[in-house]
C-alpha positions as CSV (number, residue, x, y, z in Angstrom):
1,X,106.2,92.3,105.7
2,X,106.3,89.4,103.1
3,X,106.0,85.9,105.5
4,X,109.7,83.9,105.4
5,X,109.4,80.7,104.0
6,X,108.9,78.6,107.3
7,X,110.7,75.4,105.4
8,X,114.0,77.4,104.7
9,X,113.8,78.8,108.0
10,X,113.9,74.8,109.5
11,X,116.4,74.0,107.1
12,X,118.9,77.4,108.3
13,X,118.3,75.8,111.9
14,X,119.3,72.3,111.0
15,X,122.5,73.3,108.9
16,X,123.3,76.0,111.1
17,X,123.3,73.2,114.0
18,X,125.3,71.1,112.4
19,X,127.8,73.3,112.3
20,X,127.9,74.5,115.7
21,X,127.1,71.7,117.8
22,X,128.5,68.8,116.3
23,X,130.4,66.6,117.5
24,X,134.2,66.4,117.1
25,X,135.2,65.1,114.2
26,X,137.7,62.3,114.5
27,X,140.9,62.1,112.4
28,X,140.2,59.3,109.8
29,X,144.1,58.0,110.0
30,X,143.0,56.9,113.6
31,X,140.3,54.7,113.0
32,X,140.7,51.3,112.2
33,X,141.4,50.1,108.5
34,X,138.9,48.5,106.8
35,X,137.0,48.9,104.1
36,X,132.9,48.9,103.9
37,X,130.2,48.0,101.1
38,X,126.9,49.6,101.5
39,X,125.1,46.7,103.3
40,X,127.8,46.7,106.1
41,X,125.9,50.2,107.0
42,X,123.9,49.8,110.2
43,X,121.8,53.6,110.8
44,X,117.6,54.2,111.5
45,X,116.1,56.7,110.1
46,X,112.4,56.4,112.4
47,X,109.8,58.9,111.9
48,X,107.9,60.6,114.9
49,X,105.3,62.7,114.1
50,X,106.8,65.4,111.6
51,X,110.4,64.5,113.0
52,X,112.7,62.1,112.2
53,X,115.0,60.5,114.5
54,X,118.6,59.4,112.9
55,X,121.3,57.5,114.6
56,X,124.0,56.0,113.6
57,X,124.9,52.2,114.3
58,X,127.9,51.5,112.7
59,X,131.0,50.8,114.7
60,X,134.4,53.1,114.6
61,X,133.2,55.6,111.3
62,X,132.8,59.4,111.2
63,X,129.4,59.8,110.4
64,X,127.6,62.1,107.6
65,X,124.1,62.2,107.4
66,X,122.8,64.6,104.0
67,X,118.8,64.6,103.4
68,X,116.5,65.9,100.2
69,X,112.9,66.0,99.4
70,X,111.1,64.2,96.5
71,X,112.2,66.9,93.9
72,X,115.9,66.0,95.1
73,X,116.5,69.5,96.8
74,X,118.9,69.0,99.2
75,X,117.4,70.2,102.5
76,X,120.0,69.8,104.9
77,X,122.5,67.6,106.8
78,X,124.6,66.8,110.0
79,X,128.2,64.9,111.2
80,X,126.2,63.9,114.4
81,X,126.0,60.3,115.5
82,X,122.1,61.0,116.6
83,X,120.1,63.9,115.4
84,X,116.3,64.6,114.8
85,X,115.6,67.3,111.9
86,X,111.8,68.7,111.9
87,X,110.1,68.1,108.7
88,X,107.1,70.6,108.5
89,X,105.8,69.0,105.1
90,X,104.2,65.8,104.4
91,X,106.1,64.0,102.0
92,X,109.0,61.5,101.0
93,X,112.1,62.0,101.9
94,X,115.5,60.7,101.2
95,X,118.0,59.7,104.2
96,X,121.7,59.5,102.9
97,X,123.7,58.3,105.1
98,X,127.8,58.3,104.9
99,X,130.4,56.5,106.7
100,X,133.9,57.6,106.6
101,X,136.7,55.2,107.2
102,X,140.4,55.4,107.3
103,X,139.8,53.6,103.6
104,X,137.5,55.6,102.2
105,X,133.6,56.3,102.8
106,X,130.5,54.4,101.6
107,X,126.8,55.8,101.6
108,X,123.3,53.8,102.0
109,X,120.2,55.5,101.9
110,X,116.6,54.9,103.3
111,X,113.3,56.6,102.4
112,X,110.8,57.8,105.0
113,X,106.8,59.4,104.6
114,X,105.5,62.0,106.3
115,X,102.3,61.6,106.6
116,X,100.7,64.9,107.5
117,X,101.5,68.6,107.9
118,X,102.5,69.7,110.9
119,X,99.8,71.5,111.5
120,X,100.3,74.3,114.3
121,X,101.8,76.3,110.7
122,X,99.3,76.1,108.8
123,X,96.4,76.5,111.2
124,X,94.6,79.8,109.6
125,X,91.7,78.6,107.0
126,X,92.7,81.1,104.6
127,X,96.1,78.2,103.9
128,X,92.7,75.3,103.4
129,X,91.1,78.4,101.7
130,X,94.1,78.4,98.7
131,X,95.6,75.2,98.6
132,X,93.2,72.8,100.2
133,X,96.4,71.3,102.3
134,X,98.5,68.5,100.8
135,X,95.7,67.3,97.9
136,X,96.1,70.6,96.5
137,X,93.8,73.4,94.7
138,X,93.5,74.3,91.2
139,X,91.9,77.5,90.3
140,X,90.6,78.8,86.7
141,X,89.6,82.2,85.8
142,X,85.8,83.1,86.0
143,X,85.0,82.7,82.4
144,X,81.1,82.2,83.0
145,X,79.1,84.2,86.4
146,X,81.6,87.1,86.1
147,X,83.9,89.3,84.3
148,X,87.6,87.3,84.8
149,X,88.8,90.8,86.0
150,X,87.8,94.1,87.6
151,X,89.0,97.7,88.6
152,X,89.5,99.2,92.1
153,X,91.0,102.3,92.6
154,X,95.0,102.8,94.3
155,X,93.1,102.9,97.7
156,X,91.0,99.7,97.7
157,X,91.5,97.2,100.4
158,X,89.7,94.1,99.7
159,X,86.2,92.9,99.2
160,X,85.0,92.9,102.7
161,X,86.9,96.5,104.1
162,X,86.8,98.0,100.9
163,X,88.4,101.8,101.2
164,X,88.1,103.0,97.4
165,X,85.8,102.9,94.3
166,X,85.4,99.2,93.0
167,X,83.9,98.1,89.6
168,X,82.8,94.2,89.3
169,X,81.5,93.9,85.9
170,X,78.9,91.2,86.0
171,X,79.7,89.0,82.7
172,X,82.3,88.7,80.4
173,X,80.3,90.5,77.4
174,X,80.2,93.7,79.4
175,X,84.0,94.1,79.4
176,X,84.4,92.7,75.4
177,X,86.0,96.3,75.0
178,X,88.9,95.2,76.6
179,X,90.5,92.6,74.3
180,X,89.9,89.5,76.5
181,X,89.3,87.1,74.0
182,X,86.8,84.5,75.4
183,X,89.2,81.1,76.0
184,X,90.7,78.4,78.2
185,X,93.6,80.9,79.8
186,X,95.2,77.9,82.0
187,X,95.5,77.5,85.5
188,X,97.0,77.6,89.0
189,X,97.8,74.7,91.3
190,X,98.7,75.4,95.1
191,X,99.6,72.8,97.1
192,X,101.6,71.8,101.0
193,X,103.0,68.1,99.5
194,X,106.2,68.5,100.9
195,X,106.8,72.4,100.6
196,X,105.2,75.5,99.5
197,X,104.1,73.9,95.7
198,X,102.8,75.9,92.5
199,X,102.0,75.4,89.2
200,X,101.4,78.0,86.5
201,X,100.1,76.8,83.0
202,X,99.5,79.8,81.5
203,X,97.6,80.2,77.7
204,X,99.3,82.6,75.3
205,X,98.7,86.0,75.0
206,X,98.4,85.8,71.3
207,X,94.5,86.2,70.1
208,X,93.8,82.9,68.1
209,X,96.9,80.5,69.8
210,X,95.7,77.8,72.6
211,X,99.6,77.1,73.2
212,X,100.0,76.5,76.8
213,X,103.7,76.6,79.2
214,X,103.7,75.1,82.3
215,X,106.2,76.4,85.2
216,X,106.6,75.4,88.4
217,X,108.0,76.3,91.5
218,X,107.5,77.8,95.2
219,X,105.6,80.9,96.6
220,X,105.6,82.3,100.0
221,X,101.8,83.3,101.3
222,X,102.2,86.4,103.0
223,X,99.0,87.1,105.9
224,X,98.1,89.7,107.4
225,X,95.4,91.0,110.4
226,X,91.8,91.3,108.5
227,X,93.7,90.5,104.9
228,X,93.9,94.3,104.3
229,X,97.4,93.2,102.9
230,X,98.0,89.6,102.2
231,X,100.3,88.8,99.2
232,X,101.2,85.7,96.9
233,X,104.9,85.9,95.9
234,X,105.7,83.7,93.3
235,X,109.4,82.8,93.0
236,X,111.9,81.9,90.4
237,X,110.3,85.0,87.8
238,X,106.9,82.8,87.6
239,X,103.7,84.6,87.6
240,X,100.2,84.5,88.4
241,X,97.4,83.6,85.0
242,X,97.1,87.1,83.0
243,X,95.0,87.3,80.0
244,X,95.6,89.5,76.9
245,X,93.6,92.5,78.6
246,X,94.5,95.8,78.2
247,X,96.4,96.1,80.8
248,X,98.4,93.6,79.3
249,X,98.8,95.3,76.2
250,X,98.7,99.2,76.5
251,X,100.4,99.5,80.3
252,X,103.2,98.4,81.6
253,X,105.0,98.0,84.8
254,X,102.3,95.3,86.3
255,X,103.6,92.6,88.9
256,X,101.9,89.2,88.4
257,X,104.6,87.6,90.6
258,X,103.9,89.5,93.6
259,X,100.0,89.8,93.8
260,X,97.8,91.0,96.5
261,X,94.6,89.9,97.6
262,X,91.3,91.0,97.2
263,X,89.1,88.1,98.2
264,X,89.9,85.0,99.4
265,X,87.0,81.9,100.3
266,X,86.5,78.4,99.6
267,X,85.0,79.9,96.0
268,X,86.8,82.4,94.8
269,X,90.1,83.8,94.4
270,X,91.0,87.6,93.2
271,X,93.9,89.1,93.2
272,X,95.3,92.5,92.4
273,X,98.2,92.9,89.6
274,X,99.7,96.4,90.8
275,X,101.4,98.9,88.8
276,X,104.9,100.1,89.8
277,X,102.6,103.6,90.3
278,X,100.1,101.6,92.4
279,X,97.3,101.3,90.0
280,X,95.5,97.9,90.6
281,X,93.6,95.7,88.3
282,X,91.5,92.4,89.8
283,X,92.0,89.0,88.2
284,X,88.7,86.8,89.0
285,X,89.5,83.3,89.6
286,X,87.4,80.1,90.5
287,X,88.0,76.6,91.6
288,X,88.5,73.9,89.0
289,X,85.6,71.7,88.3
């Protein structure tokens, strides 16, 4: 079962609070009349640990508080005078905060740092393992030791519990057959800086071109007891690095958004591209040096 993303599962909790147990909204023809400039705006917005504490300050307003992350996603907001919203992520984050008045409303804004990840989530090493935390990890395909892919048959399981036939080439120039032309493919960035980060730059398919497109965007890191089914889901329609192998060019119906793993450590990442008819090829991937 593919892992729900644990940020929008926060975020459903803060909005879903604010609309259930907020408090009641006053009617703005009752409050006095006067008119506010930004400055007038007296709110804290005080981090504690990977929460952060709002309250409002300002005298005889309906409050409105609306936060977003340093990509500008909005993430969630609140009509409490005091609320604390649980921020997972280390990052910065915008506090906007809005006062209604019988003349209108006004908004002021402060920016807060979360430091660290909270970590309790992302406790398992195979998170360290693929994104090294908030610094982030950048992997390459194995271009020199090994073969940047491999076959293993519809019933293979991963390196260590294996289950079906596997075949590792052990260079590049045994698999020249194939079509992979020998070349800087791109990479893959994962990362935890204030959500679940990647970045794909991916090198044309076309033999001869070094023209490269970067996309980015989130995944969801699906684990699993002993890996026999962990998964990187890629969203948005962005995939995984894919060369011009055959499988590239003669099959079709291979997922490189949704990719399962075949080996995950500190060294080396493979993955399985799966046919829609559950044939598997391995992509062979490395850290960046």
């Amino acid at each position: 079962m593919i892992m729900k993303n644990i940020f929008l599962t926060f975020v459903t909790i803060i909005t879903l609070g604010s609309l259930f147990s907020c408090e009641p909204i006053e009617d703005r023809n009752s409050l006095p009349a006067m008119t506010l400039e930004p400055a007038d705006l007296n709110f804290t917005a005080v981090v504690n640990g990977n929460k952060i504490e709002l309250k409002n300050l300002t005298p005889d307003v309906i409050p409105y508080w609306s936060y977003v992350d340093s990509k500008g996603n909005e993430l969630g907001h609140s009509n409490l005078n005091e609320t604390t919203i649980p921020m997972p992520f280390a990052g910065t984050y915008t506090i906007n905060f809005s006062a209604y008045t019988k003349g209108g409303s006004v908004t002021a804004s402060k920016t807060v740092t979360i430091s660290a990840n909270d970590q309790t989530l992302f406790s398992d090493p195979r998170w360290a393992m693929l994104t090294n935390g908030i610094a982030g990890k950048t992997w390459v395909f194995n271009m020199v030791t090994e073969s940047p892919f491999a076959f293993v048959g519809t019933g293979y399981i991963n390196k260590t519990v294996e289950g079906d036939w596997a075949w590792y080439p052990g260079s590049i120039n045994d698999v020249s057959w194939s079509g992979i032309e020998n070349k800087d493919w791109g990479e893959v960035t994962f990362d935890l800086n204030g959500g679940y980060n990647v970045k794909v730059t991916q090198t044309s398919l076309t033999t001869g071109s070094a023209v490269k497109t970067t996309k980015s965007g989130t995944y969801n890191f699906s684990l699993t007891t002993a890996s026999v089914n962990d998964r990187i889901i890629i969203n948005g329609g962005i995939e995984m690095l894919h060369t011009n192998a055959y499988y590239d060019q003669t099959m079709s119906g291979f997922s490189f958004s949704n990719v399962r793993l075949i080996e995950l450590t500190a060294s080396s990442l493979r993955y399985a591209a799966i046919r829609n008819d559950g044939v598997q090829v391995v992509m062979n991937l490395i850290p960046k040096s």
